[in-house]
One Martini backbone bead per residue (centre of mass of N, CA, C, O) as a GRO file, in nm:
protein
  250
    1UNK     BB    1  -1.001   0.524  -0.457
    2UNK     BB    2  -1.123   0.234  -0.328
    3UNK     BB    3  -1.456   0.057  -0.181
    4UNK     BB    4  -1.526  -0.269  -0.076
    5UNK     BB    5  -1.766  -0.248   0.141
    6UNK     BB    6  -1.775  -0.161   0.459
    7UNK     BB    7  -1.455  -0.134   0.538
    8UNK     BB    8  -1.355  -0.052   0.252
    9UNK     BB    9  -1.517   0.241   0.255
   10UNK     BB   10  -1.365   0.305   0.562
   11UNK     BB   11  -1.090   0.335   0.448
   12UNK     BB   12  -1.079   0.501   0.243
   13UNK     BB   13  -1.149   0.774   0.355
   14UNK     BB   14  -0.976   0.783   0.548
   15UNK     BB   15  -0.727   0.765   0.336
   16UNK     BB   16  -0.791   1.037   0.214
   17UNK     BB   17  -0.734   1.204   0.457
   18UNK     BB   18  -0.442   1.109   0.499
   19UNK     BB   19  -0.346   1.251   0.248
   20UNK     BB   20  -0.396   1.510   0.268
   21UNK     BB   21  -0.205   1.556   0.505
   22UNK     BB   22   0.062   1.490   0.351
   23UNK     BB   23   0.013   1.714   0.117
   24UNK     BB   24   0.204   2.002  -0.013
   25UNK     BB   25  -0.064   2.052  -0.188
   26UNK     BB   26  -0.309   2.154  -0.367
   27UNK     BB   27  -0.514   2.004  -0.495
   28UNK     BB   28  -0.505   1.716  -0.558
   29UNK     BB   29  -0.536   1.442  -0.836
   30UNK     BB   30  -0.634   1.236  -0.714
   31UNK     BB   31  -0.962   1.273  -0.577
   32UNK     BB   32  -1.096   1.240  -0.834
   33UNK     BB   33  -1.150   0.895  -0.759
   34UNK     BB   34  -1.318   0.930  -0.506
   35UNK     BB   35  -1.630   0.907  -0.650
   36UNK     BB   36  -1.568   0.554  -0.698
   37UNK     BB   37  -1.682   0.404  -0.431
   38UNK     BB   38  -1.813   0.189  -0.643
   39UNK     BB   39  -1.910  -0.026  -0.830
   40UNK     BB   40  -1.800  -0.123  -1.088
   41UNK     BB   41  -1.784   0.016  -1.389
   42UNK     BB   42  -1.817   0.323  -1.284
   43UNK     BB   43  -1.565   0.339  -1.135
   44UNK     BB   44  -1.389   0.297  -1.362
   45UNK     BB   45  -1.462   0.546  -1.543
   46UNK     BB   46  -1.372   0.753  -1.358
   47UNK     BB   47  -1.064   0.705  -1.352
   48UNK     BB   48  -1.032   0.710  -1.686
   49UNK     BB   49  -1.149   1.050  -1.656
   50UNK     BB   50  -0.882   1.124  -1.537
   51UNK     BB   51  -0.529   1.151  -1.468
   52UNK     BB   52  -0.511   0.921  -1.352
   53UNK     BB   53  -0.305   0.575  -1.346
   54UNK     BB   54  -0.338   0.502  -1.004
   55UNK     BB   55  -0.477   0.246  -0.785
   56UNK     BB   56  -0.667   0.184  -0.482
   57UNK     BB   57  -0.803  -0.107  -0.377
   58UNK     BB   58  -1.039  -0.165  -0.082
   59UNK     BB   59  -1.058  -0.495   0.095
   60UNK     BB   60  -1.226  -0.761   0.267
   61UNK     BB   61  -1.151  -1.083   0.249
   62UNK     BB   62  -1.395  -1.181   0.401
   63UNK     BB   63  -1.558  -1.062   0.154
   64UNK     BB   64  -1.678  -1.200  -0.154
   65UNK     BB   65  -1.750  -0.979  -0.281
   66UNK     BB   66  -1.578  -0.709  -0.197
   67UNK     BB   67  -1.357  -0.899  -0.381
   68UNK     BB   68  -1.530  -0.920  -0.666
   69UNK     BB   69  -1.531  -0.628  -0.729
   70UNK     BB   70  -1.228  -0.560  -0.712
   71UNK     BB   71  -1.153  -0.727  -0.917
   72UNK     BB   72  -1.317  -0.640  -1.149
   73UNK     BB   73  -1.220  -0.342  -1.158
   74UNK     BB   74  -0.948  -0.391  -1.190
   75UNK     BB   75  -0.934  -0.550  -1.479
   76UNK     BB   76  -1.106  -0.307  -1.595
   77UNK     BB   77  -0.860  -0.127  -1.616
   78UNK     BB   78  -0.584  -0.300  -1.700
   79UNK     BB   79  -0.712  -0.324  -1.977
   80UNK     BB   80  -0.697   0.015  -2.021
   81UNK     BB   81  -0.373   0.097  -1.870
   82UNK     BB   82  -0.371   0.048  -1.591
   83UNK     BB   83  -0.275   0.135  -1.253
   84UNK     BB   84  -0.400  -0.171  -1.028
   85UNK     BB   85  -0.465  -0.218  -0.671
   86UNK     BB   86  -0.514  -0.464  -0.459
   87UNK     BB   87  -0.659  -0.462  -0.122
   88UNK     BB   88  -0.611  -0.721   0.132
   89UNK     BB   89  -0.797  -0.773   0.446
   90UNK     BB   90  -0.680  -1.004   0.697
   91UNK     BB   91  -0.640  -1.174   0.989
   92UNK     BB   92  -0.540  -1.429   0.774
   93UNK     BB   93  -0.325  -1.399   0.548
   94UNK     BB   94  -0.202  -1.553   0.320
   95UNK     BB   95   0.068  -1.661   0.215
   96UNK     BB   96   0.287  -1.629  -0.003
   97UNK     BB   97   0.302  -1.651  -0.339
   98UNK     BB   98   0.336  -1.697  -0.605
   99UNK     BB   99   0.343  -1.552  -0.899
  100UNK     BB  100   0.100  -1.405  -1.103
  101UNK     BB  101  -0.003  -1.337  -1.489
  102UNK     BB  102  -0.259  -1.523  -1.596
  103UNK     BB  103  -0.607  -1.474  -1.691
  104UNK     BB  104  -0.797  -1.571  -1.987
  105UNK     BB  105  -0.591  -1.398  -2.080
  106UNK     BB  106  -0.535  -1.191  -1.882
  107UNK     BB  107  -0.424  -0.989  -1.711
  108UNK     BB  108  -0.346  -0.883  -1.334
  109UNK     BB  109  -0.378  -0.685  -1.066
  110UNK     BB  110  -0.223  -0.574  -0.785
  111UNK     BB  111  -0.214  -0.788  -0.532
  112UNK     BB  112  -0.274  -0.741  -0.197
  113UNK     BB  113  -0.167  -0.848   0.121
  114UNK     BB  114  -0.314  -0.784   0.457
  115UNK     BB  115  -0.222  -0.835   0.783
  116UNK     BB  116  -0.475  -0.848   1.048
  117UNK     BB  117  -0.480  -0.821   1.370
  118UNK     BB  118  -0.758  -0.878   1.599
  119UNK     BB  119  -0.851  -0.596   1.731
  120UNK     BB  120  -1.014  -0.304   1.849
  121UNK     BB  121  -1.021  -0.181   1.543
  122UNK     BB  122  -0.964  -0.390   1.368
  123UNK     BB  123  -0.922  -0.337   0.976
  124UNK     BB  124  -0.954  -0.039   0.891
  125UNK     BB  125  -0.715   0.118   1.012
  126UNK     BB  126  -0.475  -0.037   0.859
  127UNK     BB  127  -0.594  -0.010   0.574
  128UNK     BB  128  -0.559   0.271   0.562
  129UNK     BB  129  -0.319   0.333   0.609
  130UNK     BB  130  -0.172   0.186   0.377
  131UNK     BB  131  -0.309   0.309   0.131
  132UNK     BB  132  -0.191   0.566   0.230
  133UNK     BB  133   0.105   0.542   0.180
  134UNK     BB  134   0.078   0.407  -0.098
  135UNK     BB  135  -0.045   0.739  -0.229
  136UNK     BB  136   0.182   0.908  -0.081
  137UNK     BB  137   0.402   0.786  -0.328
  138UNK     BB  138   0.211   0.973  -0.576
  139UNK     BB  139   0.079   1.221  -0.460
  140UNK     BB  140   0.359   1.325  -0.313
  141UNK     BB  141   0.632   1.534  -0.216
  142UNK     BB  142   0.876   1.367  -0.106
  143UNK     BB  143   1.192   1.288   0.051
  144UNK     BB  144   1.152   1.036  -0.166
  145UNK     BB  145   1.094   1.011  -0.479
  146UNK     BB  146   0.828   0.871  -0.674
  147UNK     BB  147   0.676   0.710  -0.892
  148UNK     BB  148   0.399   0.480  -1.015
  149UNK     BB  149   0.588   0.317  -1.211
  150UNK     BB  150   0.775   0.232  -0.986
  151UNK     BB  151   0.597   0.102  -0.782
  152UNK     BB  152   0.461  -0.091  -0.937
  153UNK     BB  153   0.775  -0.233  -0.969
  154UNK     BB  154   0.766  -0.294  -0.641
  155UNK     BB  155   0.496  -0.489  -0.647
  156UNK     BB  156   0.505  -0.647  -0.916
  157UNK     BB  157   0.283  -0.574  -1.071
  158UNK     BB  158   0.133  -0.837  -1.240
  159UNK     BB  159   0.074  -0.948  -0.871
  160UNK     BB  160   0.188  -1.128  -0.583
  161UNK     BB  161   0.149  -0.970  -0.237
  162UNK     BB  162   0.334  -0.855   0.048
  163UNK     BB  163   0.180  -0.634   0.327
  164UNK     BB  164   0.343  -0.411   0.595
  165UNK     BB  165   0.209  -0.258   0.892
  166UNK     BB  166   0.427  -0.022   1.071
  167UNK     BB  167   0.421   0.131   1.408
  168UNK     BB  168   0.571   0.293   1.593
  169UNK     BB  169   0.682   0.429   1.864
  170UNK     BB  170   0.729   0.717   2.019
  171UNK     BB  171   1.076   0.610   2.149
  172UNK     BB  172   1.148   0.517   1.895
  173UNK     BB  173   1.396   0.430   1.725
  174UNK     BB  174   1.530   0.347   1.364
  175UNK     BB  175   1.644   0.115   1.407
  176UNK     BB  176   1.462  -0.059   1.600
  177UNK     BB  177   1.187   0.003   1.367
  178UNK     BB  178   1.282  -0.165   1.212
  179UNK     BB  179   1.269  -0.431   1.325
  180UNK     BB  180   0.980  -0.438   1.389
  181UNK     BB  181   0.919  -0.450   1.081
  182UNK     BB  182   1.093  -0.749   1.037
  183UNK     BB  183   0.909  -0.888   1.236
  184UNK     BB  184   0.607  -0.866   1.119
  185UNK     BB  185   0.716  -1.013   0.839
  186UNK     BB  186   0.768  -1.281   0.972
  187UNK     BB  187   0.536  -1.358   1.090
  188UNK     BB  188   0.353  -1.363   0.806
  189UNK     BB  189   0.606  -1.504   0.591
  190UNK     BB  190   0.872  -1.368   0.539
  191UNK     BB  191   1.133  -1.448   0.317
  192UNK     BB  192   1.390  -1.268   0.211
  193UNK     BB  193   1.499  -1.452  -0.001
  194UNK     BB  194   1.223  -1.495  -0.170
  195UNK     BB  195   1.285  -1.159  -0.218
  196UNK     BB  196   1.262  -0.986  -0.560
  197UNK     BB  197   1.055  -0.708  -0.393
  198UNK     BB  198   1.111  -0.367  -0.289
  199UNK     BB  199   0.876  -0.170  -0.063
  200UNK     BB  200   0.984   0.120   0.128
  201UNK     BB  201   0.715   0.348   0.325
  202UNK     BB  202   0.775   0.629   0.454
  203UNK     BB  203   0.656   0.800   0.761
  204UNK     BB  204   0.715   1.084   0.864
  205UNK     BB  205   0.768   1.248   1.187
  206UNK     BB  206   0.835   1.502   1.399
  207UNK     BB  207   1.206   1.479   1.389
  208UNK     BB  208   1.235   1.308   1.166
  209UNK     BB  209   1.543   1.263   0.946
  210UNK     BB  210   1.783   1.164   0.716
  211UNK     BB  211   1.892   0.987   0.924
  212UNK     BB  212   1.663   0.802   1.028
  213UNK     BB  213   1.616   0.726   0.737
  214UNK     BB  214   1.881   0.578   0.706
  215UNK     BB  215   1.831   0.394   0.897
  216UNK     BB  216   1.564   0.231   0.844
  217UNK     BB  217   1.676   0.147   0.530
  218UNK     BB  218   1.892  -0.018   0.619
  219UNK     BB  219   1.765  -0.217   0.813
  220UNK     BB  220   1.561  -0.352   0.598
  221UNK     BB  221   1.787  -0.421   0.342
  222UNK     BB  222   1.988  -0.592   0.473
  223UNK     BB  223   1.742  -0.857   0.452
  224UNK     BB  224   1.742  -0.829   0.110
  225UNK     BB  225   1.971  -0.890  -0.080
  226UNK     BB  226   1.781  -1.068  -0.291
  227UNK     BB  227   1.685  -0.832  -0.422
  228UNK     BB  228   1.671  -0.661  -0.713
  229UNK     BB  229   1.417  -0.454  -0.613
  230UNK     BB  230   1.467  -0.151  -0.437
  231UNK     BB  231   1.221   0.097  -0.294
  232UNK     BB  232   1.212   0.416  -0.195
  233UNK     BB  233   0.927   0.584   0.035
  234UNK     BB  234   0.926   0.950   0.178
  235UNK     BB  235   0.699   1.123   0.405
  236UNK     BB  236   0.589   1.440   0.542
  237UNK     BB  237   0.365   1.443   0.867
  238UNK     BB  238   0.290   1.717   1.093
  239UNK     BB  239   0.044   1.505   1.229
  240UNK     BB  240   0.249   1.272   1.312
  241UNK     BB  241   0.297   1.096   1.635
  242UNK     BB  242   0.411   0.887   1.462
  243UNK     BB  243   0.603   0.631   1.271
  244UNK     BB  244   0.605   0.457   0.950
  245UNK     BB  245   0.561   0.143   0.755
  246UNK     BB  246   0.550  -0.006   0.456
  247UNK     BB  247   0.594  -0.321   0.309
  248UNK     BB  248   0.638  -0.483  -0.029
  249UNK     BB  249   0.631  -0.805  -0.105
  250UNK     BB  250   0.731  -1.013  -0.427
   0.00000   0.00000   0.00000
């Protein structure tokens, strides 16, 4: 994981944080590219010295730097067969636009728009949140697992997607938080007809048990129906207070 931006960089902490919690097993081997916090070929190196495949970038979108240091260091993986994704936060992350596949005749890397409300967080809370949900799907033993190359694969490969993240209610019930989901999916623009590729990432709370999940993926899948690729992966957290849900549209 990488952070690009004074943002950037405190997203990945915290999601490396938020990450260690999710994980049922020691030593992790995706923190081996935690030491990559930095921009540029140098970040790029360090993932390719690990054993990780798979990495995500992120950055505040309305900083045009460290939107171009992400892109750039995603690029220069890309091009050595890496799986990197851009994970782009701002206030206002424009609508989801058709899938892009070659610039200067080369891959880009997967890139993610996270749209954040304005509020007394900011962006790096919700940034961090998703990064981590997104990364706790290839590096933990979750309650249904998926490889790198799954989610790669959900979330469209080298192109363009929009992700949702929604925290439950404390007392909401897992078929409501399902619709709050594609409520939150709706507003960002999110018209489930044109969407191709979905991954939904659930993080599951102490409490929620595979019934729960099962009514959660029902509820978010029926509304897909026109997706080709559609993979759940979820892990349970025993220190989180609520349940969460990551959507990525594409």
């Amino acid at each position: 994981m990488f952070g690009f931006g004074a943002a950037g960089v405190a997203a990945a902490e915290m999601a490396a944080a938020a990450c260690c919690a999710l994980c049922d097993y020691e030593d992790p081997k995706w923190l081996a590219v935690r030491g990559g916090m930095q921009s540029g070929s140098d970040a790029a190196n360090v993932v390719l010295a690990s054993e990780w495949s798979f990495s995500v970038l992120c950055c505040d979108g309305t900083d045009e730097n460290a939107l171009s240091e992400a892109e750039a260091t995603a690029r220069a993986l890309v091009q050595r067969g890496h799986m990197a994704v851009v994970m782009e936060a701002g206030p206002s992350a424009p609508l989801m636009n058709a899938p892009y596949q070659m610039a200067d005749g080369r891959d880009l890397p997967a890139h993610l728009l996270l749209p954040v409300c304005d509020g007394p967080g900011g962006i790096v809370p919700t940034l961090a949140a998703a990064a981590a949900a997104l990364l706790s799907s290839v590096a933990c033993r979750g309650i249904v697992g998926v490889d790198a190359s799954d989610i790669w694969s959900a979330i469209g490969g080298h192109g363009l997607g929009l992700a949702v993240h929604t925290v439950a209610g404390r007392e909401q019930k897992a078929a409501a938080f399902g619709q709050s989901a594609l409520s939150a999916a709706y507003e960002v623009g999110v018209r489930p007809s044109s969407v191709r590729r979905l991954l939904i990432n659930a993080v599951l709370r102490p409490g929620w048990h595979l019934r729960e999940l099962d009514e959660l993926a029902t509820t978010v899948s029926a509304a897909f129906e026109n997706a080709g690729t559609a993979i759940m992966s979820a892990v349970y957290n025993p220190a989180a207070d609520t349940a969460s849900v990551l959507l990525v549209c594409s």
